[in-house]
PADO-76236 format. One record per residue: z, y, x of N, C-alpha, C in turn. Coordinates in steps of 0.2 Angstrom, whole numbers. Layout:
BEGIN
PT | Z | Y | X | Z | Y | X | Z | Y | X $
...
# end
This chain:
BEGIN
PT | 113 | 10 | -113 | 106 | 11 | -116 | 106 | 7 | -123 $
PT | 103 | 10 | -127 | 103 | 8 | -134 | 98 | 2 | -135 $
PT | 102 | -4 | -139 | 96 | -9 | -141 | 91 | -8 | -142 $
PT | 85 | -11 | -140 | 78 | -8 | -142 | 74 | -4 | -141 $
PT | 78 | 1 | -134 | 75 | 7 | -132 | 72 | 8 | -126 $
PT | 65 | 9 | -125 | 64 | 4 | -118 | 67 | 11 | -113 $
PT | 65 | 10 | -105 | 69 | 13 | -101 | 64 | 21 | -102 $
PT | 59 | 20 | -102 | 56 | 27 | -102 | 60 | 30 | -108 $
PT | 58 | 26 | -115 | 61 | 30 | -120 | 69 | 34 | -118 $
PT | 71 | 29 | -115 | 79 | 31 | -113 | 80 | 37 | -108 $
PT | 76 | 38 | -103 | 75 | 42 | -98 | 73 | 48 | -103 $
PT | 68 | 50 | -107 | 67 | 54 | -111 | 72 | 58 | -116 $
PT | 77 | 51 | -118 | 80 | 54 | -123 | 85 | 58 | -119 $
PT | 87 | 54 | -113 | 94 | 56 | -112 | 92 | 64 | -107 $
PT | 86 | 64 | -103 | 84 | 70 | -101 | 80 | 74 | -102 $
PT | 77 | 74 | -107 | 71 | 79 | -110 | 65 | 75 | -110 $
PT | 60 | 79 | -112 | 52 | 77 | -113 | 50 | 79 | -103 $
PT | 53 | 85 | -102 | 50 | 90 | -96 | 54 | 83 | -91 $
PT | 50 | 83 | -86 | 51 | 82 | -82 | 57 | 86 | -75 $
PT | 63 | 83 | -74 | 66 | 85 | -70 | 67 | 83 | -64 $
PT | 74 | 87 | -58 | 76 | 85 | -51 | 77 | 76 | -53 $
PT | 77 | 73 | -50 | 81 | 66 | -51 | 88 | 66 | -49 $
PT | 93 | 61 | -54 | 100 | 63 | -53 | 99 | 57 | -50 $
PT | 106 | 57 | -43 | 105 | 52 | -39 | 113 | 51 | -38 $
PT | 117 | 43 | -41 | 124 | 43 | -38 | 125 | 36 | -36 $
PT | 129 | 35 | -31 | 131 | 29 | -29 | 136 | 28 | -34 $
PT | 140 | 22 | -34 | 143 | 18 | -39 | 152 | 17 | -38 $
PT | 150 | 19 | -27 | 156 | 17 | -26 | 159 | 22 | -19 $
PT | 153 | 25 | -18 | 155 | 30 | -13 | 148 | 36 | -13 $
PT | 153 | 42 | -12 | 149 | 49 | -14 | 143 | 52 | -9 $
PT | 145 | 49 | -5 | 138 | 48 | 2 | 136 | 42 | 4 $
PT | 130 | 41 | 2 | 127 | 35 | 2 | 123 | 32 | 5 $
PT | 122 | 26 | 8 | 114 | 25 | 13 | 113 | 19 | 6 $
PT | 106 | 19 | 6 | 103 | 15 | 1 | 104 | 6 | 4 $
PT | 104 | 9 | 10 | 101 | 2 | 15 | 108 | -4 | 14 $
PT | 115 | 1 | 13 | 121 | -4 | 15 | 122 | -2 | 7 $
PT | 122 | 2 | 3 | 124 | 0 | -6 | 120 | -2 | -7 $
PT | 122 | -9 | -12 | 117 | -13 | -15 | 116 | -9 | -23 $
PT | 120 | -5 | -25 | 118 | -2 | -32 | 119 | 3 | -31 $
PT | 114 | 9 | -35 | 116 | 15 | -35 | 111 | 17 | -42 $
PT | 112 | 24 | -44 | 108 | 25 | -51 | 107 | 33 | -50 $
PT | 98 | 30 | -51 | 93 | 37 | -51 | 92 | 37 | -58 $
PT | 90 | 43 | -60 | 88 | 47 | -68 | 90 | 41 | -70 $
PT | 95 | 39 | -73 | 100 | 35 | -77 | 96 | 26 | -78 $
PT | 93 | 24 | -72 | 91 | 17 | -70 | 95 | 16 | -62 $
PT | 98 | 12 | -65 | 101 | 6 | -59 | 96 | 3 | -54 $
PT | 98 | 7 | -47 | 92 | 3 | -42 | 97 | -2 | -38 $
PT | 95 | -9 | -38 | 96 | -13 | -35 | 93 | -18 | -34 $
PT | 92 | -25 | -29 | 88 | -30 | -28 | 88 | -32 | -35 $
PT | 79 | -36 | -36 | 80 | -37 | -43 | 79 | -34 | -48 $
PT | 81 | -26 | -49 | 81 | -22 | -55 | 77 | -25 | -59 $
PT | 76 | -24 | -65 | 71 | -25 | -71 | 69 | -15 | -72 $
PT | 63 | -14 | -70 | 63 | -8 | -72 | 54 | -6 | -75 $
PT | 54 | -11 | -78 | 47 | -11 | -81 | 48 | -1 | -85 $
PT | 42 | 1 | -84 | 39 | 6 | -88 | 43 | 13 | -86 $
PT | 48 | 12 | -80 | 54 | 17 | -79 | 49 | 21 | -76 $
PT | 51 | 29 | -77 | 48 | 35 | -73 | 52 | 38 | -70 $
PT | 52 | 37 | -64 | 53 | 41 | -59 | 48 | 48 | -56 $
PT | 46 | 50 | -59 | 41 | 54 | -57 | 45 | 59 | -51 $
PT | 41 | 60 | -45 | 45 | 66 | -39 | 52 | 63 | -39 $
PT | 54 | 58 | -39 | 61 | 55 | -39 | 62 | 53 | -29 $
PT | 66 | 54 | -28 | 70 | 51 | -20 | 73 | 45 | -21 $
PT | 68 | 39 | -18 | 71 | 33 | -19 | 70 | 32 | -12 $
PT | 72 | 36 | -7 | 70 | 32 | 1 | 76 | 28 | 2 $
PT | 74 | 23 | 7 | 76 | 18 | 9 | 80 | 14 | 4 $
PT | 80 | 13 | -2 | 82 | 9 | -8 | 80 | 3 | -6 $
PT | 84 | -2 | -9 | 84 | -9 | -10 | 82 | -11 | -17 $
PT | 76 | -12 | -16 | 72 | -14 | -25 | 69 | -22 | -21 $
PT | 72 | -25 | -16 | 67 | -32 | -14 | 67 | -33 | -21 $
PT | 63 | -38 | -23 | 59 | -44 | -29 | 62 | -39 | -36 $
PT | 62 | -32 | -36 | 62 | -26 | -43 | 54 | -29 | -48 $
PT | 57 | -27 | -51 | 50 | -28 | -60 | 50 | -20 | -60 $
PT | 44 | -17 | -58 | 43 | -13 | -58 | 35 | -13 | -61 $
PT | 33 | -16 | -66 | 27 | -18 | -70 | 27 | -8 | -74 $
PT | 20 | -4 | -71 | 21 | -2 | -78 | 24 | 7 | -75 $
PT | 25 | 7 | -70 | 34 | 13 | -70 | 31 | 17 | -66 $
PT | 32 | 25 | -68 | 29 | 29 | -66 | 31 | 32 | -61 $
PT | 29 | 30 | -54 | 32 | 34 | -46 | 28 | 37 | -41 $
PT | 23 | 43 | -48 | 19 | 47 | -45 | 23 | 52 | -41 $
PT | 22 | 51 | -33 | 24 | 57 | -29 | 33 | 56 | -26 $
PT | 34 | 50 | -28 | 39 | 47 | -25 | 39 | 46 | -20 $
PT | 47 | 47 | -16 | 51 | 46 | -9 | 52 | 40 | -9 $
PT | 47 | 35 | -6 | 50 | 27 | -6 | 50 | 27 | 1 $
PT | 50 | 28 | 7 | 50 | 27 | 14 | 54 | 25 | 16 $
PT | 53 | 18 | 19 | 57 | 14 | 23 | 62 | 12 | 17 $
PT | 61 | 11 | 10 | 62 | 6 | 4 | 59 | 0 | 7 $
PT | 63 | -5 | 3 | 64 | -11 | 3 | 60 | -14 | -1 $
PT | 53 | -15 | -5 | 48 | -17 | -8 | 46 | -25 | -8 $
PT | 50 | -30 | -4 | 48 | -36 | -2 | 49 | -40 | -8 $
PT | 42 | -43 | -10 | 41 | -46 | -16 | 41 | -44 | -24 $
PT | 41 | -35 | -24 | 42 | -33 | -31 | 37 | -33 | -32 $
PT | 37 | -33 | -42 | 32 | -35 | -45 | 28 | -26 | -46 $
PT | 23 | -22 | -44 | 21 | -17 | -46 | 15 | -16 | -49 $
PT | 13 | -22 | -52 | 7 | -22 | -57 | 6 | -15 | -61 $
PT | 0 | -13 | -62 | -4 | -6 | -68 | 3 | -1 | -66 $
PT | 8 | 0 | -59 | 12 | 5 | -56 | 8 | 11 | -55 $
PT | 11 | 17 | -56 | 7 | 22 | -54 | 10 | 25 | -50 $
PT | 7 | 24 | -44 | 9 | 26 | -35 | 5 | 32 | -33 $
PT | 5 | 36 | -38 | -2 | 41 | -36 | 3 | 45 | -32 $
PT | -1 | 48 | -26 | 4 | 52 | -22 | 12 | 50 | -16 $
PT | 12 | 43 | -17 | 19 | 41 | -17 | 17 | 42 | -10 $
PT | 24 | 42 | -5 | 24 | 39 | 1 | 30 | 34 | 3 $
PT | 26 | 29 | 7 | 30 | 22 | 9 | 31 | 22 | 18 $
PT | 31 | 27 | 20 | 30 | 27 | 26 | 37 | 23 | 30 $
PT | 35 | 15 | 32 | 42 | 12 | 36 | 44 | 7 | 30 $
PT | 39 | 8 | 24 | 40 | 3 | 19 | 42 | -3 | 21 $
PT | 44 | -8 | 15 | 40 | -15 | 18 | 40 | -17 | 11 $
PT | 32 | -19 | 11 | 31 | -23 | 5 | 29 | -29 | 5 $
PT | 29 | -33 | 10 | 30 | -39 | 11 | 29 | -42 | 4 $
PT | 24 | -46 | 3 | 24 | -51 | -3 | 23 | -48 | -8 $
PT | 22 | -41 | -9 | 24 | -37 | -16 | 14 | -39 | -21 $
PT | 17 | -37 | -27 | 12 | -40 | -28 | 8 | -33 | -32 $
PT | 3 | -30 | -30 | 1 | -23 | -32 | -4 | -23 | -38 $
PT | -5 | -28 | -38 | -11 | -28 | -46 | -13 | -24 | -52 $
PT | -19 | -18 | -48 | -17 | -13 | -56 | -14 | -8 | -54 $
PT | -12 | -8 | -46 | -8 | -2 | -47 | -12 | 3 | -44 $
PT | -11 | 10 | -47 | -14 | 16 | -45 | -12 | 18 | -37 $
PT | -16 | 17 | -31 | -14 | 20 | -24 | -16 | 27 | -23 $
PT | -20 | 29 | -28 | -23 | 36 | -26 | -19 | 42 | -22 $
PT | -22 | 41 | -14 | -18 | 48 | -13 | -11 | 45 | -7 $
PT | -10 | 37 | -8 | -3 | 35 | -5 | -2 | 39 | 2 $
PT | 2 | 39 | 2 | 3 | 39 | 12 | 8 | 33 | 13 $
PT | 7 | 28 | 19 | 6 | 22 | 19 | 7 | 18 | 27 $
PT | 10 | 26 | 30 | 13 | 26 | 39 | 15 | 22 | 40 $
PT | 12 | 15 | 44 | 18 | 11 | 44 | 21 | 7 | 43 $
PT | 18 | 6 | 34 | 22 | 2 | 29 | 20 | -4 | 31 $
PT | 23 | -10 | 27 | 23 | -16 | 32 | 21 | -20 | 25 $
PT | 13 | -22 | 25 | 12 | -25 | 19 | 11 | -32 | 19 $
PT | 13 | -34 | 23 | 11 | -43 | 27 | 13 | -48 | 23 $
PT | 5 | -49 | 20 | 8 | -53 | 13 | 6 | -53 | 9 $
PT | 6 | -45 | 8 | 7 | -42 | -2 | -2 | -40 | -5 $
PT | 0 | -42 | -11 | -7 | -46 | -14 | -9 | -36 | -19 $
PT | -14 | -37 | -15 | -19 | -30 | -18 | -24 | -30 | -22 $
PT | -26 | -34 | -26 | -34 | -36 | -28 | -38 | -31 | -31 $
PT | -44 | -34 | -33 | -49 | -30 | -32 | -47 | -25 | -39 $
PT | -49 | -20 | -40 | -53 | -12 | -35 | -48 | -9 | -34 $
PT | -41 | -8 | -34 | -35 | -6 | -36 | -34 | -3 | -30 $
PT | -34 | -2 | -23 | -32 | 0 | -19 | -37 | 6 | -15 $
PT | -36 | 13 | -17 | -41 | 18 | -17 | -38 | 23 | -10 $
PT | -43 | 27 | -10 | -41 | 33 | -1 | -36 | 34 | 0 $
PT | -33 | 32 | 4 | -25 | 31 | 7 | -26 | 34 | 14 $
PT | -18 | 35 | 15 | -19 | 37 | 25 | -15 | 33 | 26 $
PT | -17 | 28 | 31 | -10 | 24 | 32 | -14 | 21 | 41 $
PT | -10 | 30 | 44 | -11 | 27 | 52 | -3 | 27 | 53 $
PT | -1 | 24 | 58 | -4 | 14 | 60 | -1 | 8 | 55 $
PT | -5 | 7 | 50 | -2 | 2 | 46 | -1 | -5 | 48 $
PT | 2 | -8 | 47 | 4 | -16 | 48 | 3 | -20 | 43 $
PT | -5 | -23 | 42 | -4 | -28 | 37 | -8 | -33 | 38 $
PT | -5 | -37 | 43 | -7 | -44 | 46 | -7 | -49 | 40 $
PT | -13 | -51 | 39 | -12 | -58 | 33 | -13 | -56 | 30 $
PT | -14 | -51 | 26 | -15 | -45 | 19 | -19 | -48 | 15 $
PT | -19 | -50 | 10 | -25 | -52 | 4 | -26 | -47 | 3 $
PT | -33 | -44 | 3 | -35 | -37 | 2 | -41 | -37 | 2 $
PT | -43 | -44 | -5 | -50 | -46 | -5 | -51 | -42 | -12 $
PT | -58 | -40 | -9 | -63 | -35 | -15 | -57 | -29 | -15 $
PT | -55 | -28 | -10 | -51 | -20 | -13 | -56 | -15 | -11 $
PT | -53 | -11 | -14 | -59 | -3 | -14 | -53 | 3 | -6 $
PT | -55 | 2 | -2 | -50 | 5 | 4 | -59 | 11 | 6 $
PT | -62 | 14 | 2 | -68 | 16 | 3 | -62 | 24 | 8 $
PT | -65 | 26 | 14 | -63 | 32 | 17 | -56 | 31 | 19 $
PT | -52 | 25 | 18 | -45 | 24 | 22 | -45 | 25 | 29 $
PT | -40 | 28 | 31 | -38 | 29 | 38 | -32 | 24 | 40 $
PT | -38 | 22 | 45 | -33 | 13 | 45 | -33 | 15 | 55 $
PT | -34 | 22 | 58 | -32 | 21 | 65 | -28 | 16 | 66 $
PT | -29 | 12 | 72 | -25 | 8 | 75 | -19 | 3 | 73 $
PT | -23 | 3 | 66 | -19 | -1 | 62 | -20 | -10 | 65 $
PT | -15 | -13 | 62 | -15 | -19 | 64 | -14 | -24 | 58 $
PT | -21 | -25 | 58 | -25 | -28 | 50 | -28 | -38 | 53 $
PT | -24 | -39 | 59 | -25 | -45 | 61 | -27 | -52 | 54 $
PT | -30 | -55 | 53 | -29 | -62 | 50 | -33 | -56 | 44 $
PT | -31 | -51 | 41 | -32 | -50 | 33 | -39 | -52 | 29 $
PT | -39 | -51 | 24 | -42 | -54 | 18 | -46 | -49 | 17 $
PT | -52 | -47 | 20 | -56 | -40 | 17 | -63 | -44 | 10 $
PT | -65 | -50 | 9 | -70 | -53 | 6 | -70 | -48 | 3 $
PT | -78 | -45 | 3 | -81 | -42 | -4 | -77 | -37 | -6 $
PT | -74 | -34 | 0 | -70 | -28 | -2 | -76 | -22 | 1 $
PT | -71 | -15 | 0 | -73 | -10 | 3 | -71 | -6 | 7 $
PT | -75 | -6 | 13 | -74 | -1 | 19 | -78 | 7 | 22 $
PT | -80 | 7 | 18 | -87 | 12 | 17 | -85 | 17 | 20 $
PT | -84 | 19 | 27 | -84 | 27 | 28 | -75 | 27 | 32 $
PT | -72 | 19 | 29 | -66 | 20 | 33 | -65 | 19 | 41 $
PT | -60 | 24 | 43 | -58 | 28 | 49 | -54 | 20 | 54 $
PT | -58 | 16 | 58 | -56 | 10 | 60 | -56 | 10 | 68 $
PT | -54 | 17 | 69 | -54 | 18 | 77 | -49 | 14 | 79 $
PT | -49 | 9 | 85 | -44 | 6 | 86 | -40 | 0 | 85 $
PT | -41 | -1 | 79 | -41 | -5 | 74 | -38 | -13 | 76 $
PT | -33 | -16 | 75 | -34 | -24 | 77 | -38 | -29 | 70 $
PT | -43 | -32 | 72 | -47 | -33 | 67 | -48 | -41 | 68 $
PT | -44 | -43 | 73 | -45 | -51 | 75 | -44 | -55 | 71 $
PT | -50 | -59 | 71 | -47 | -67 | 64 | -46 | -64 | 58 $
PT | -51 | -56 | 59 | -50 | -54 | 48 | -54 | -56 | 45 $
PT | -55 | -58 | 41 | -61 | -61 | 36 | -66 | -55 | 34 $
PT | -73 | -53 | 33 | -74 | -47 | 30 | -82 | -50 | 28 $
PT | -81 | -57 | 26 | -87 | -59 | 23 | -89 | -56 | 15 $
PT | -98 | -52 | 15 | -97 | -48 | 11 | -95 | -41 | 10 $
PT | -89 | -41 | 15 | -90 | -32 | 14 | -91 | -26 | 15 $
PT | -91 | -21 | 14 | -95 | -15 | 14 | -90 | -10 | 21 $
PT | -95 | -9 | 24 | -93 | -6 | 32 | -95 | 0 | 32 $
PT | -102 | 1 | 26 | -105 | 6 | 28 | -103 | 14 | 32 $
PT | -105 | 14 | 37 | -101 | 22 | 40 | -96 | 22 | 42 $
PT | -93 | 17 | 43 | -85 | 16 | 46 | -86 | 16 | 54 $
PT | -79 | 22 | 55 | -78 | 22 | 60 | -75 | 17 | 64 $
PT | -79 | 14 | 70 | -78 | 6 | 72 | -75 | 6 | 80 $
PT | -76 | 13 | 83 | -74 | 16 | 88 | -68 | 11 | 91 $
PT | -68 | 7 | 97 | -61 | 4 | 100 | -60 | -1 | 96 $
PT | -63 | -3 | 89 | -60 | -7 | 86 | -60 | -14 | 89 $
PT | -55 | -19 | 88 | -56 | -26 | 88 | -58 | -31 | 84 $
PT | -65 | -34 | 85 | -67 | -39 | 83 | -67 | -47 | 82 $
PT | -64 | -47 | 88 | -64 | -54 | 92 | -61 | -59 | 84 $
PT | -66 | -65 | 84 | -65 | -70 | 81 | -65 | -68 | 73 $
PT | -64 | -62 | 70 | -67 | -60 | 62 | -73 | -63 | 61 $
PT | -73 | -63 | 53 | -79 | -68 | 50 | -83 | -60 | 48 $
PT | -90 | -59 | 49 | -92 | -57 | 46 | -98 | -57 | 45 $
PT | -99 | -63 | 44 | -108 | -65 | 40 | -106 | -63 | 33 $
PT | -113 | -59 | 32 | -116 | -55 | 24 | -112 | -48 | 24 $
PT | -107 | -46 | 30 | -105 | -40 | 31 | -110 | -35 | 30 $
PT | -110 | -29 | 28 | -114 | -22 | 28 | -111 | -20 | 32 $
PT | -115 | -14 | 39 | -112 | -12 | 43 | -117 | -5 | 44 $
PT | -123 | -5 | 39 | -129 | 1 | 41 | -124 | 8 | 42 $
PT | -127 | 9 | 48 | -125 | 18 | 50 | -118 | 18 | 51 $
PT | -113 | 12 | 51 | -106 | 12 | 56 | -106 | 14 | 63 $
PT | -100 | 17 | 64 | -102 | 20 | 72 | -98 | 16 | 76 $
PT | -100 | 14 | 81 | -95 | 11 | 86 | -98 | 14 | 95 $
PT | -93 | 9 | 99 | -95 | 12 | 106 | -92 | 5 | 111 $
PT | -95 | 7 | 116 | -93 | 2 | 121 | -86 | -1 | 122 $
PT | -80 | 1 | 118 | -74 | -1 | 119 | -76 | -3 | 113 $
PT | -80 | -5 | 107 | -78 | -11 | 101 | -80 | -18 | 103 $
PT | -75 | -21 | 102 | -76 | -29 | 103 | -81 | -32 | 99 $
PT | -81 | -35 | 100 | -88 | -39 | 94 | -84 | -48 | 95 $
PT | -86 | -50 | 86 | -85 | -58 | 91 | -92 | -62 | 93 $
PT | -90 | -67 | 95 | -96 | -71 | 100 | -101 | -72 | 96 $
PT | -107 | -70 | 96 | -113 | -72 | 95 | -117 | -66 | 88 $
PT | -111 | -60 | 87 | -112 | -55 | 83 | -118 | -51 | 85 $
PT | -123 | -48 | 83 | -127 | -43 | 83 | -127 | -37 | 81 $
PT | -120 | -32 | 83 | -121 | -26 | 81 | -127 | -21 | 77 $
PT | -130 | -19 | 84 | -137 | -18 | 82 | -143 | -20 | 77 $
PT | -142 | -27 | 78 | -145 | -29 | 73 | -144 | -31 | 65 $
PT | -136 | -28 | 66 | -133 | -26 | 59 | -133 | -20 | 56 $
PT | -137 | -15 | 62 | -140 | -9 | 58 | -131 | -2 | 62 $
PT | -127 | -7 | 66 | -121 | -1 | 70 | -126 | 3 | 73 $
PT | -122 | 8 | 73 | -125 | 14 | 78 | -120 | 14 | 84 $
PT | -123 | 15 | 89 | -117 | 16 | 97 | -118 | 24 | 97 $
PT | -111 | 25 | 99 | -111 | 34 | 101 | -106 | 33 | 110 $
# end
């Protein structure tokens, strides 16, 4: 690539303005599992742990099960991208645009999402145990059954997420948004959810036990006899509806 030329300009110059297939080679053999090569190159960016790939477009590109752990991917466009069962532990995804993307079997462990566009993700399973999503950036997602034990996911916007039987133990919901999200079933123990917004969440089977949730908003949430509560909580008097 030519000094000075950032990776999009390169991407454009060397394949047009339109958007195409993405070209996909390994380095050292012609059939490739991303999981066992440590290098290979999509639309003319080298995917490897680490990569530098600030402001790269991948738009509709197949990046499943790739190894980008601790990638700079600030900035890079992988709207509608195949990242399922990618390696994401610790990259940088700040102002990324993941509109559309799927992660399903991800792991993004430690990744740090600040800024970035989720609109639309599918998120089955991805394993976000760790990875820092601050506030408002993390918008309607399907992500049954997601894994994000410990999740700093304070002030995030999750308004209408479908979090079935997700397992959201210890996470960091402060002064976020749950408004209308689908939490049937839900491991919800020891999450913090001081401050916020439940409104109309489906609560059905969920577990409560030991969650903080003084200053929670919970009017017109549905729940039923199989929702845990912790000790001393007053659903009802929170304004839950039981069906």
């Amino acid at each position: 690539m030519p000094a000075g030329t950032s990776l999009v300009g390169h991407f454009l110059d060397t394949f047009g303005a339109s958007r195409r297939a993405p070209i996909i080679r390994s380095f050292w053999q012609p059939c490739w599992s991303a999981r066992s090569v440590e290098a290979v190159e999509v639309n003319g960016y080298t995917i490897e742990p680490g990569a530098n790939l600030e402001g790269a477009d991948f738009f509709d590109a197949n990046l499943r099960s790739a190894n980008l752990q601790g990638a700079y991917l600030e900035g890079a466009d992988l709207e509608r991208v195949d990242l399922g069962g990618t390696n994401l532990q610790g990259a940088k995804l700040g102002a990324a645009n993941l509109q559309g993307a799927s992660f399903g079997e991800a792991n993004l462990g430690g990744a740090n999402l600040q800024g970035a566009n989720l609109r639309g993700v599918f998120l089955q399973q991805a394993d976000f145990e760790g990875a820092y999503l601050p506030p408002p950036y993390l918008l309607p997602a399907d992500l049954p059954p997601a894994n994000l034990p410990s999740a700093n996911l304070e002030g995030a916007n999750l308004r209408g997420a479908k979090l079935r039987w997700a397992d959201l133990r210890g996470a960091d919901f402060r002064m976020g948004s749950l408004a209308g999200a689908f939490l049937a079933g839900a491991d919800l123990r020891g999450a913090d959810f001081r401050l916020a917004h439940l409104e109309g969440a489906n609560l059905r089977g969920a577990d409560f036990r030991l969650a903080h949730l003084e200053g929670a908003f919970f009017q017109k949430a549905r729940a039923n006899e199989d929702t845990v509560w912790p000790e001393g909580f007053d659903p009802v008097a929170a304004g839950v509806i039981f069906e």
